[in-house]
C-alpha positions in Angstrom: 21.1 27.0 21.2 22.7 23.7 22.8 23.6 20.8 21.5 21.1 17.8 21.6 21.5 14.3 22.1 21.6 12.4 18.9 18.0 11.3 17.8 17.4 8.0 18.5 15.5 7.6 15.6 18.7 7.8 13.2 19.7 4.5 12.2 23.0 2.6 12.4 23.8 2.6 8.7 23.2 6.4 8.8 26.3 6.5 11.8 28.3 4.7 9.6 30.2 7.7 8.0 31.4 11.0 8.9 28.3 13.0 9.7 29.7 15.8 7.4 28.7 13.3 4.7 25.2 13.7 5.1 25.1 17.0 6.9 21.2 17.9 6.8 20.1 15.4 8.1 22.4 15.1 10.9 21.4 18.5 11.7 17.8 17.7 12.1 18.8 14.8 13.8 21.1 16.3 16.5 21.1 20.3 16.8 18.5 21.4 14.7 16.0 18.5 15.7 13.2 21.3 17.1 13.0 22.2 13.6 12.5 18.9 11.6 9.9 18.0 9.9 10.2 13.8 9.9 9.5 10.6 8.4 11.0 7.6 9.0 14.1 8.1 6.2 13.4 11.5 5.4 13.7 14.9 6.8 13.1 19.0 6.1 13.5 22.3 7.3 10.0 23.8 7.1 9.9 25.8 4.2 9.9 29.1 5.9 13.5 29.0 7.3 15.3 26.7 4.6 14.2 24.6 2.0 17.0 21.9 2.9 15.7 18.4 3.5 17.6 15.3 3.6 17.7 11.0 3.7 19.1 8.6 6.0 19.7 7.2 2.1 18.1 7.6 -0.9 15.3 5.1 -2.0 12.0 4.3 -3.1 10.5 4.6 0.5 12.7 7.6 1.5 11.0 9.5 -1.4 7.5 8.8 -0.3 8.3 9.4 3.0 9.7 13.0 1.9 6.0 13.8 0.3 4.5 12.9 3.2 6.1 16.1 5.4 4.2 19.1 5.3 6.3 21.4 3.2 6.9 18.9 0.7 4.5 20.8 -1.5 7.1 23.4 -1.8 10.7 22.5 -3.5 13.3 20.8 -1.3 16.7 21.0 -1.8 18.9 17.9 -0.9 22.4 17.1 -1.4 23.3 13.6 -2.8 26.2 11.8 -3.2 25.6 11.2 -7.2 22.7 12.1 -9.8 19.8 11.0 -8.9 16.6 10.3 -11.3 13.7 10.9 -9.0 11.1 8.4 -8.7 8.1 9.1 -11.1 6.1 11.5 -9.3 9.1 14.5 -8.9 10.4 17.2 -11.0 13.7 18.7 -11.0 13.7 22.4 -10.9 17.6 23.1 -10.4 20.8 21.0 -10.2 24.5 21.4 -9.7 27.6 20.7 -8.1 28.3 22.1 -4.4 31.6 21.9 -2.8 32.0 21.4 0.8 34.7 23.2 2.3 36.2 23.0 5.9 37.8 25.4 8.3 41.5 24.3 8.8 43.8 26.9 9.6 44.9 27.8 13.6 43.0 30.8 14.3 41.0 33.1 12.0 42.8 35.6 9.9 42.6 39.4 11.0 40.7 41.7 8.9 41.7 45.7 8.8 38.6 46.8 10.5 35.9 48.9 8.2 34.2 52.0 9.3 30.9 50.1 9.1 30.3 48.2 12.5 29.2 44.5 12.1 26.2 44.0 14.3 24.4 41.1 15.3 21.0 40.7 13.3 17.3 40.1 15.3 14.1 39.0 13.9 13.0 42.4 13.2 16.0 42.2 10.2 14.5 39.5 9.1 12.8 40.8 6.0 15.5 43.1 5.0 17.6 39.8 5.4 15.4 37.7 3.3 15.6 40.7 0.7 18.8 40.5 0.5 18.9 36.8 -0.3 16.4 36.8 -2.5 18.6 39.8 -4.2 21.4 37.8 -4.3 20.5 33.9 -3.9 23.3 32.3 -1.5 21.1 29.7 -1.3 17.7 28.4 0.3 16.8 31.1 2.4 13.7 31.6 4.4 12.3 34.6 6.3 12.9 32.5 10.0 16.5 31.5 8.7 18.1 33.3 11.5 16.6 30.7 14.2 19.1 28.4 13.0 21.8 30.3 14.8 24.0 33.9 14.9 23.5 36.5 11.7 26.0 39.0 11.3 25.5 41.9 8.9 27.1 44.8 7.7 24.4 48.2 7.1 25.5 51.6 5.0 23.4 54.6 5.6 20.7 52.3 7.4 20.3 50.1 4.9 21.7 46.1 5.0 24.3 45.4 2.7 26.3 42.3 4.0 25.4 39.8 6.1 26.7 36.0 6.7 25.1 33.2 9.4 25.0 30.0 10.8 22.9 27.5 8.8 23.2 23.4 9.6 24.4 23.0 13.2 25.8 19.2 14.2 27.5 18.6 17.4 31.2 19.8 16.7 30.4 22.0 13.7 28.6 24.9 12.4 28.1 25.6 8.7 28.9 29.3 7.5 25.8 30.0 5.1 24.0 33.3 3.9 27.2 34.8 3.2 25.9 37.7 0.3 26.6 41.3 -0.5 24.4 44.1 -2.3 25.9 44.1 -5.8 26.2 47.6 -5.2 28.7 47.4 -2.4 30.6 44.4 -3.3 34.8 44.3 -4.1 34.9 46.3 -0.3 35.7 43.2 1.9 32.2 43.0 3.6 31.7 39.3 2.7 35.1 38.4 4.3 34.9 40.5 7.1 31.5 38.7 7.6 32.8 35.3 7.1 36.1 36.3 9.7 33.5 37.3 12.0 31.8 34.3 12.0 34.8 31.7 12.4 35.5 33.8 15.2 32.4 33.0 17.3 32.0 29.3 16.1 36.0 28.9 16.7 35.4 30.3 20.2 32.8 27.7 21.1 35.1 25.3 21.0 33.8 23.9 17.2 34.7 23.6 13.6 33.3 25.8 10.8 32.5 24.7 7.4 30.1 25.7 4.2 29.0 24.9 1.1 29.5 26.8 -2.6 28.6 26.3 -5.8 31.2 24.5 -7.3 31.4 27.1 -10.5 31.7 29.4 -8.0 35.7 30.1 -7.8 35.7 33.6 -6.8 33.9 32.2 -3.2 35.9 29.4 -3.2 39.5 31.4 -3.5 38.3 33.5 -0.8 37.4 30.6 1.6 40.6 29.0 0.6 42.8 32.1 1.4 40.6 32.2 5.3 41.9 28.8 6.3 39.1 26.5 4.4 39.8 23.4 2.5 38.0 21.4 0.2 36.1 18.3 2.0 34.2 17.0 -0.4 31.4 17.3 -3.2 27.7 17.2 -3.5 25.0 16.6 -5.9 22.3 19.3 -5.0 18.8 18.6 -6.6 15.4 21.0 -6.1 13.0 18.4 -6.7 9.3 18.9 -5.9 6.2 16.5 -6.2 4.2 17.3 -9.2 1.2 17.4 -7.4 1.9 19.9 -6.0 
């Protein structure tokens, strides 16, 4: 997948800061622009690959114009800068804190290699992918995720175990997403492995990985910390969707 040109439609005050600030919509704005459902201040993934969605900034007219798109029936995810009270009209199904984290060290580390192979992962995985999400919710996940760039994965006896992939895409970086194990196989190094395997390829193209976690989620985050990653910044992630739906 190339990069785009910038869409025209994104407005100056949405240039103003670093385009890792608001990162979903700068993806459907620039790589991932094919993909977006649009409104004048508001964007989504259609539900069927991700549930992200995202504002040039939030307000009144950015919430109506996120009803508007056609998945808005289903829950949208969006990351924020602060809490946000949705307008009347919303509910809140989930909230929390994600951190985003970006790639900083030289080169990937090496990994011992496992006996298992890591192979790339086609659109005929994509149900035993979205099982394994739904298995172990990384995050929004739908069954035409891996459009949105390279999945790696990890099988034992046939059967997918591990797998990690390239989510938001904005020119000069690629996020790391998707990046679960079968609880039954964890504590083996597949997720790292996975995640090694990944910097490798988005390294290679000449751009700069990052991700997002759950900020309660330490174990992730002293992993990414001991591959090269750093904390950016944080997020308020909200599900919200309209109740009339």
């Amino acid at each position: 997948m190339g990069v785009t040109q910038p869409d025209p439609h994104v407005r100056a005050g949405a240039r103003a800061h670093h385009p890792l600030d608001n990162p979903i919509w700068h993806s459907l704005a620039s790589v991932h622009t094919q993909f977006a459902e649009r409104a004048a201040l508001a964007r989504r993934f259609p539900s069927d690959v991700t549930a992200l969605g995202g504002f040039v900034t939030p307000s009144a007219q950015a919430w109506r114009d996120l009803a508007s798109l056609p998945s808005a029936a289903k829950f949208t995810v969006l990351f924020l800068d602060a809490p946000v009270d949705p307008p009347a009209g919303w509910a809140i199904l989930e909230t929390g804190v994600a951190v985003q984290m970006i790639y900083e060290a030289v080169q990937p580390p090496s990994v011992s290699p496992g006996s298992e192979p890591i192979v790339n992962l086609t659109a005929g995985d994509a149900p035993e992918m979205l099982a394994l999400a739904q298995l172990t919710r990384p995050g929004p996940f739908g069954i035409r995720a891996r459009e949105l760039g390279t999945f790696l994965g990890i099988r034992r006896e046939g059967k997918l175990v591990a797998m990690a992939g390239e989510r938001l895409r904005l020119p000069g970086f690629t996020e790391i997403s998707a990046v679960c194990t079968d609880p039954q196989h964890t504590s083996h190094g597949l997720g790292a492995a996975l995640v090694i395997a990944s910097l490798e390829r988005i390294c290679g193209r000449g751009e700069v990985p990052f991700l997002h976690v759950r900020e309660a989620n330490t174990r992730a985050i002293a992993l990414y910390q001991r591959l090269g990653f750093v904390r950016r910044r944080a997020f308020q992630f909200v599900a919200v969707r309209p109740l009339a739906a």
